[in-house]
C-alpha positions in Angstrom: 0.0 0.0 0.0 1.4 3.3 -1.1 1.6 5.6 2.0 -0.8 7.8 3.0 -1.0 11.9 2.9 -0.3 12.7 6.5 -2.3 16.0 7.3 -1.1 18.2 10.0 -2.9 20.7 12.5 -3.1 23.7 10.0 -4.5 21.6 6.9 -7.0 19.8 9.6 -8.3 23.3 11.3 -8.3 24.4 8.0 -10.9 21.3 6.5 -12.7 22.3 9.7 -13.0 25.7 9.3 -13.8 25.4 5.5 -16.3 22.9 6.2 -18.4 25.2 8.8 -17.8 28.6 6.3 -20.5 28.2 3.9 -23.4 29.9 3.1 -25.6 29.8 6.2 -23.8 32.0 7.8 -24.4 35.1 5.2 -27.7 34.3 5.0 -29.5 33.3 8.5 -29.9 36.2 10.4 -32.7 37.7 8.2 -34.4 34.8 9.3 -33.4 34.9 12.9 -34.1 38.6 13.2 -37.8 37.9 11.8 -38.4 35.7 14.5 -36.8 37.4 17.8 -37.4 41.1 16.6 -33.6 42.3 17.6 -29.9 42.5 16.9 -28.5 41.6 20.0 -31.8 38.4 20.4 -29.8 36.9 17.1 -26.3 37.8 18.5 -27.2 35.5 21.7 -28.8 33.4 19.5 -25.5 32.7 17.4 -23.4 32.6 20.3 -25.8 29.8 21.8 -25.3 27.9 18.4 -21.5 28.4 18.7 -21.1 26.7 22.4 -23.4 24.2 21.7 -21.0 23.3 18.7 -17.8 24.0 20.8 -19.4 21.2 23.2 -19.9 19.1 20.0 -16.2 19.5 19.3 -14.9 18.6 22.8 -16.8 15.5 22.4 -15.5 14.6 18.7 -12.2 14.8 19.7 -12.6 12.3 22.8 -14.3 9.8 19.9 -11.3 10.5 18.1 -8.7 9.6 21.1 -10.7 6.5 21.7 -10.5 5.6 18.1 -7.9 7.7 15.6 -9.6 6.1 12.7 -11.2 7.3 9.6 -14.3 6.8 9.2 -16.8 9.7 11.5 -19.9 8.3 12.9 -20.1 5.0 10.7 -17.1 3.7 12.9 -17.9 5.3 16.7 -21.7 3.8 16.0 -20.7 0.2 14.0 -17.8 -0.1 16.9 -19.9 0.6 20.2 -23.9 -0.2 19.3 -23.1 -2.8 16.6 -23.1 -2.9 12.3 -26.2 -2.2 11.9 -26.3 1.3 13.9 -22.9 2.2 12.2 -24.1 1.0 8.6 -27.1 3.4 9.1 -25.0 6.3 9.9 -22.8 5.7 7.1 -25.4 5.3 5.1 -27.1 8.8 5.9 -23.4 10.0 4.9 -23.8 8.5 1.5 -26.8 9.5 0.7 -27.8 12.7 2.4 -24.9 13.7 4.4 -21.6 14.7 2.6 -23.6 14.1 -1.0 -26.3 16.9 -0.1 -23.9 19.0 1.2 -21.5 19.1 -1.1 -24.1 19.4 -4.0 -26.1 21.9 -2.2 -22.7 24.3 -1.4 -21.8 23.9 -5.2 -25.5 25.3 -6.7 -24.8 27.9 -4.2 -21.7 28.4 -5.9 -23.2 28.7 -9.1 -26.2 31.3 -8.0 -23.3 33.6 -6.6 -20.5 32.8 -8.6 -22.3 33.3 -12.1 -23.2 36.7 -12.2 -19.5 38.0 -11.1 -17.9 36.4 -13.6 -20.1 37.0 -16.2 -21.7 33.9 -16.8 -25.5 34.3 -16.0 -26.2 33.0 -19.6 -24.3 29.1 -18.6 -26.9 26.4 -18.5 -28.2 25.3 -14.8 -26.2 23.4 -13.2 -22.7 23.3 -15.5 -20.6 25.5 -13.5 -21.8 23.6 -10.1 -20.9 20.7 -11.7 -17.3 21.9 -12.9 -16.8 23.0 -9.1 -17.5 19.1 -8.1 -15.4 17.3 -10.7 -12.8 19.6 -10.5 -12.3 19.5 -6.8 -13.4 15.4 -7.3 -10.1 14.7 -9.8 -7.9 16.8 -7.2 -9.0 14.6 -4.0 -8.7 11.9 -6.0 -5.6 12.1 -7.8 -3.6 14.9 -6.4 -4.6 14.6 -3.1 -1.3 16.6 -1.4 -1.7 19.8 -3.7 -5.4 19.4 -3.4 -4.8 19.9 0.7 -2.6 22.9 0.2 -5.4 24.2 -2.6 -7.6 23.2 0.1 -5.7 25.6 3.1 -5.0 28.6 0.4 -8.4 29.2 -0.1 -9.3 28.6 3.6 -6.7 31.3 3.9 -7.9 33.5 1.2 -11.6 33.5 2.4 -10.5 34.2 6.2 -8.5 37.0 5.1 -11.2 39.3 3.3 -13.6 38.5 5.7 -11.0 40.4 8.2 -10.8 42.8 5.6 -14.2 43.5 5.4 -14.4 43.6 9.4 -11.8 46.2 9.4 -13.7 48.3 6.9 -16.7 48.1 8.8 -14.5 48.7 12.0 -13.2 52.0 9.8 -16.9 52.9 9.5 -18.0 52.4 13.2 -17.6 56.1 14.1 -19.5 57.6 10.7 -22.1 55.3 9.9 -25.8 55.0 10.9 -25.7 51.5 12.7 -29.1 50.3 14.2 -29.4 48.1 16.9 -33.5 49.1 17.3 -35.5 46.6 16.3 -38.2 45.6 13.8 -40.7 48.6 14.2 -44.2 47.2 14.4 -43.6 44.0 15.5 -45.4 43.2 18.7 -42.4 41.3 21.5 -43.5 37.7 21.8 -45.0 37.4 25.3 -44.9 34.3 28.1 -41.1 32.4 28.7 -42.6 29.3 26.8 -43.5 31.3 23.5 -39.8 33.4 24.0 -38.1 30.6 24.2 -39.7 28.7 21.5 -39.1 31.6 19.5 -35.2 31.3 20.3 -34.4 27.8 20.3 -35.8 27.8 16.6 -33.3 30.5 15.7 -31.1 28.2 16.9 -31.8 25.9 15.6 -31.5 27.5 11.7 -28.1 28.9 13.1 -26.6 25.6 14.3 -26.9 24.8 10.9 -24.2 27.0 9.9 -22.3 25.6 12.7 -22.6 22.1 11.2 -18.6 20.7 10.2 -17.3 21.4 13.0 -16.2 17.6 13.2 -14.7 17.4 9.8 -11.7 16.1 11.0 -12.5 13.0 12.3 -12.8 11.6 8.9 -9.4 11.5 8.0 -8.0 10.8 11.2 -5.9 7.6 9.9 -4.4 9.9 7.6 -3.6 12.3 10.5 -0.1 12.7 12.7 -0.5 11.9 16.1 -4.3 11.8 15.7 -5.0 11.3 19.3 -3.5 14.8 19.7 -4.0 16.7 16.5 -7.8 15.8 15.5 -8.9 17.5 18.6 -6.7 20.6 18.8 -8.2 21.0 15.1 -11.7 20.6 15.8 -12.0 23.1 19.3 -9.7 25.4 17.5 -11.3 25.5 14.1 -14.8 25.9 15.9 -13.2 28.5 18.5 -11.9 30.9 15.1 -15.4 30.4 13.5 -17.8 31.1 16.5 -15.6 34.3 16.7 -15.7 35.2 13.2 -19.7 34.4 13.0 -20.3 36.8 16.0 -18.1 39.9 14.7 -19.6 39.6 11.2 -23.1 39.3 12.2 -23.0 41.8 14.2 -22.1 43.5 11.1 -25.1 42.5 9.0 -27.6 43.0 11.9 -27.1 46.9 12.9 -25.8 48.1 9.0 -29.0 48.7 7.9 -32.8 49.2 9.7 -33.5 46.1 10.8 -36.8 46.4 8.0 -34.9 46.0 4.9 -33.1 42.6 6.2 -35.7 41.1 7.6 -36.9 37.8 6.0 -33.6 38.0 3.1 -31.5 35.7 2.2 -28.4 38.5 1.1 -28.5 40.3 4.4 -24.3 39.7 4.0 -24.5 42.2 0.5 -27.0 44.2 1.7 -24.9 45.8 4.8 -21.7 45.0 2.4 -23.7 47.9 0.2 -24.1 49.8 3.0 -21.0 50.1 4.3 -18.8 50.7 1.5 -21.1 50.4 -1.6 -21.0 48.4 -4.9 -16.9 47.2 -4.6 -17.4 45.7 -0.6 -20.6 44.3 -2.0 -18.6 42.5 -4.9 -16.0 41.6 -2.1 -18.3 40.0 0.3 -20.3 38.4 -2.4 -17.0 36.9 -3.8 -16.3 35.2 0.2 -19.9 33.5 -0.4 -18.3 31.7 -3.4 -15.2 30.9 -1.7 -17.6 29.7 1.2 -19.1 27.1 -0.9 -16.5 26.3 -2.8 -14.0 25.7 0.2 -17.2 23.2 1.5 -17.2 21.4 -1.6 -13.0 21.1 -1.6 -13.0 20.4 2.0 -16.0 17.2 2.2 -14.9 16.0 -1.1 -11.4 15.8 0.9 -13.1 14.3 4.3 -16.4 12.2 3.3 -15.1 9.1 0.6 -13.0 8.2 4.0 -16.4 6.4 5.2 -17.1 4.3 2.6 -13.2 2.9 2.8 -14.0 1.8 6.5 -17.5 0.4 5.7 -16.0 -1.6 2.3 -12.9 -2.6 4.9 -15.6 -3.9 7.6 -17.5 -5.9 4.8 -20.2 -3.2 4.8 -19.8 -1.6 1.1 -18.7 -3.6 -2.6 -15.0 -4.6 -2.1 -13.6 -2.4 -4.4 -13.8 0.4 -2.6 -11.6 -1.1 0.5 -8.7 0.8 1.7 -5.8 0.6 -0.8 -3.8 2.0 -2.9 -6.5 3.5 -5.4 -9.3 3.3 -2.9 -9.3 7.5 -2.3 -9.5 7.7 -6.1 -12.8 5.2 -6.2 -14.2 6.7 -2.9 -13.9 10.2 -4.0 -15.1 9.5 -7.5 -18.2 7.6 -5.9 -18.8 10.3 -3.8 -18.0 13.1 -6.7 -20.7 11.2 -9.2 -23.5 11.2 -6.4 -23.4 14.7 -6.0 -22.9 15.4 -9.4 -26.3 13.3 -10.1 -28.0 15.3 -7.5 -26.9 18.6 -9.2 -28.3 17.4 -11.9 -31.6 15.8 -11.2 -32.9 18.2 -7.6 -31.7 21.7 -9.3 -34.1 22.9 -6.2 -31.7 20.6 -3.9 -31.9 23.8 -1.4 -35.4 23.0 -0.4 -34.1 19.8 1.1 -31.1 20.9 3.2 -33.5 21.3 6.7 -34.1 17.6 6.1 -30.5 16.6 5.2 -29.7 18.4 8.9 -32.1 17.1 10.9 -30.8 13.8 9.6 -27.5 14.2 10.2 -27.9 16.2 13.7 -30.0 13.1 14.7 -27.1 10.9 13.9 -24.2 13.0 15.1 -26.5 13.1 18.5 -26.5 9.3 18.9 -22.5 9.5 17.8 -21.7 12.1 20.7 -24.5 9.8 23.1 -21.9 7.1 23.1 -19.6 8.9 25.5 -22.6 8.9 28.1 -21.9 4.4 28.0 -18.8 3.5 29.5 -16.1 1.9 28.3 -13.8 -1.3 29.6 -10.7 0.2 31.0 -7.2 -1.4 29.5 -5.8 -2.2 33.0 -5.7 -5.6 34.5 -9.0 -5.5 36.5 -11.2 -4.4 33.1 -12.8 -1.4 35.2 -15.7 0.4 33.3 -14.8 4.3 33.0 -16.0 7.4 32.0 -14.3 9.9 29.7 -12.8 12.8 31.6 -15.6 14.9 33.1 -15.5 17.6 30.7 -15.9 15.7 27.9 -18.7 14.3 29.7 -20.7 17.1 30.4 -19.8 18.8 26.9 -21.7 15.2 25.3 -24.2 15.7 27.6 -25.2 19.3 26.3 -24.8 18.8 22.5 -27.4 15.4 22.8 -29.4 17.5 24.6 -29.7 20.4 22.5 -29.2 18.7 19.1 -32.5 16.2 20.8 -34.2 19.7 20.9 -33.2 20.9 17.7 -34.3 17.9 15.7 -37.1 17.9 17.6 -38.2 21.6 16.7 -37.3 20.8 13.5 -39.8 17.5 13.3 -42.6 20.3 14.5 -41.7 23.2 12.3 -42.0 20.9 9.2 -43.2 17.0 9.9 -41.9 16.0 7.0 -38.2 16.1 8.1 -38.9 13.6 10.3 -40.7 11.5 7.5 -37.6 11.9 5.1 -35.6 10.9 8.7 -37.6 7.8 8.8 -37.7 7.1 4.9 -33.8 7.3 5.1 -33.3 4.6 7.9 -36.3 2.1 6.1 -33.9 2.2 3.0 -30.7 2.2 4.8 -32.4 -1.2 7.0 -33.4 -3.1 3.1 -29.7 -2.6 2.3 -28.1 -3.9 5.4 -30.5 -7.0 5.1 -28.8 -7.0 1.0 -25.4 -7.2 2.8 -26.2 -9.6 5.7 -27.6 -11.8 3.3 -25.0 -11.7 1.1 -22.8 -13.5 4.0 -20.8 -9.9 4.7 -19.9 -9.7 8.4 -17.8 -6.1 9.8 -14.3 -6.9 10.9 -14.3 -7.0 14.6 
């Protein structure tokens, strides 16, 4: 076997914080200001979504210590509550998880990308599928100048976003900020109805959030993974609950809070605002490198499931680990999305689903921790993990439970597409337990 790309800290914050970037973040808060009437309400409201995804990450990076494996929730689930529960989360990565994602980012790469470059006349779809076989060949092929392609634009992106903070800082003396909030709308009244009102911000926010544990799928090809894969995923989330705050508070107070409310470009709007036409251009052109830093960066992490799954007897043999397998994994994953580009041009529509299915099955990941675990000394003793990862699992099921839940109420038919997932991913774990394929203990 030809050795592995060995990723270090920066390349591994950098797939983290390139996986969280996208477009959620440039687009929520016209949402979340709709629904709690205030700046600073959706200021607390992404600050909420950032610890509950800093607990996330503390808890990730004990699954990674126990196991410094590729292979994400497929391998914690299929190792500690059997095949069946891991096939089922690897099979929500196949076909909703890194798929969706990577196909929704790239249409959002198109809508953005397009009209700055002049290309508003391309046929649907082309230029999001260029982004996905282009970044698919360079995973698959080139993988080591694909990583540093991968951190150059991570850097690029995180560089004009601090350039457009410092303009706006320029401007914080001169210009007409607004923290008042929506004028007419009447405050939501009783704790129950405030805080309904809140946790479903939240819960559209956490969304943005969502990649924070990138880099546990490529912890095999990881030095010192025990070490490295959670430095990289508190850190990454640490920079990008940071950056989220500073520039939403940006997009919140540049304008009156009327002309945001309920839009989905409240990140050009206050761009406009601010420093007119050329700092919209600039923040329109970080949404692009948003999306297409997602696409790079879960082309890069995702194909590492299906490796583990084909190595545990879960997936067709060829796409075990091997010399060639990244190129088979990555081109599986590349054509999926590709096909989805293709055939669900309004794949948007579907990302609440894709979330609540993959919060529900990052949720029972995290839950794990909660079980204990045989100690390696003589006398087997069961043990914890170290109280603070404890506690941090013990927040992030609860409030992903909530999420999902609110989610399931807002729009029932999340939790139908939930349900419709796991009956198919059950018929093809029947396929392979049939077919006499048993997961290497």
């Amino acid at each position: 076997m030809s050795a592995s790309p060995r990723y270090g800290l920066t390349t591994l914050t950098g797939v983290v914080i390139a996986s969280m970037i996208g477009f959620g973040a440039f687009t929520t808060s016209g949402f979340s200001l709709a629904s709690l009437g205030t700046p600073a309400r959706v200021l607390w409201a992404w600050l909420t979504g950032g610890l509950v995804a800093l607990c996330g990450s503390v808890a990730y990076g004990e699954l990674a210590r126990r196991l410094p494996l590729s292979g994400g929730e497929y391998l914690y689930l299929s190792r500690t509550l059997g095949p069946w529960a891991g096939f089922q989360a690897g099979w929500v990565s196949l076909t909703a998880g890194f798929s969706g994602a990577i196909a929704g980012a790239a249409i959002v790469f198109e809508a953005y990308a397009a009209p700055l470059l002049g290309l508003s006349g391309v046929p649907e779809g082309v230029l999001a599928t260029g982004v996905i076989l282009v970044f698919g060949l360079g995973h698959g092929v080139l993988a080591r100048p694909a990583a540093l392609a991968q951190n150059s634009i991570v850097a690029v992106k995180l560089l004009v976003l601090v350039v457009f903070l410092l303009v706006a800082a320029s401007r914080w003396k001169v210009h007409s900020w607004s923290w008042s909030g929506v004028s007419g709308q009447v405050p939501e009244t009783g704790l129950i109805q405030q805080s309904l009102s809140f946790a479903r911000s939240v819960m559209w926010i956490s969304l943005s959030y969502a990649g924070f544990n990138a880099g546990i799928y490529v912890a095999a090809e990881t030095r010192d993974p025990e070490r490295t894969v959670p430095r990289s995923l508190w850190l990454g989330t640490v920079v990008v609950t940071v950056l989220y705050l500073l520039l939403n508070m940006v997009f919140v107070t540049a304008v009156p809070a009327e002309r945001i409310v309920l839009q989905k470009h409240v990140a050009a709007i206050a761009a406009e605002a601010i420093g007119g036409v050329r700092l919209k251009t600039l923040i329109s052109s970080v949404v692009c490198l948003g999306t297409l830093s997602s696409v790079a960066g879960m082309l890069m992490t995702g194909p590492r499931v299906f490796s583990r799954m084909a190595d545990d007897g879960l997936f067709p043999g060829w796409f075990r680990s091997g010399p060639r397998s990244v190129q088979r994994t990555v081109g599986l994953q590349a054509a999926i999305a590709v096909a989805l580009v293709v055939f669900l041009r309004d794949y948007l529509s579907l990302l609440d689903y894709l979330s609540s299915v993959l919060a529900i099955s990052s949720a029972v990941a995290v839950g794990t921790l909660l079980l204990p675990v045989r100690g390696s000394d003589a006398a087997g003793v069961f043990r914890f993990p170290h109280p603070i990862c404890l506690v941090s699992a013990a927040l992030y099921v609860v409030a992903t439970a909530v999420i999902a839940v609110l989610m399931a109420v807002d729009d029932p038919r999340d939790l139908l597409g939930a349900l419709l997932t796991v009956v198919s991913g059950s018929v093809i774990w029947v396929f392979f337990e049939r077919g006499g394929r048993r997961p290497v203990q």
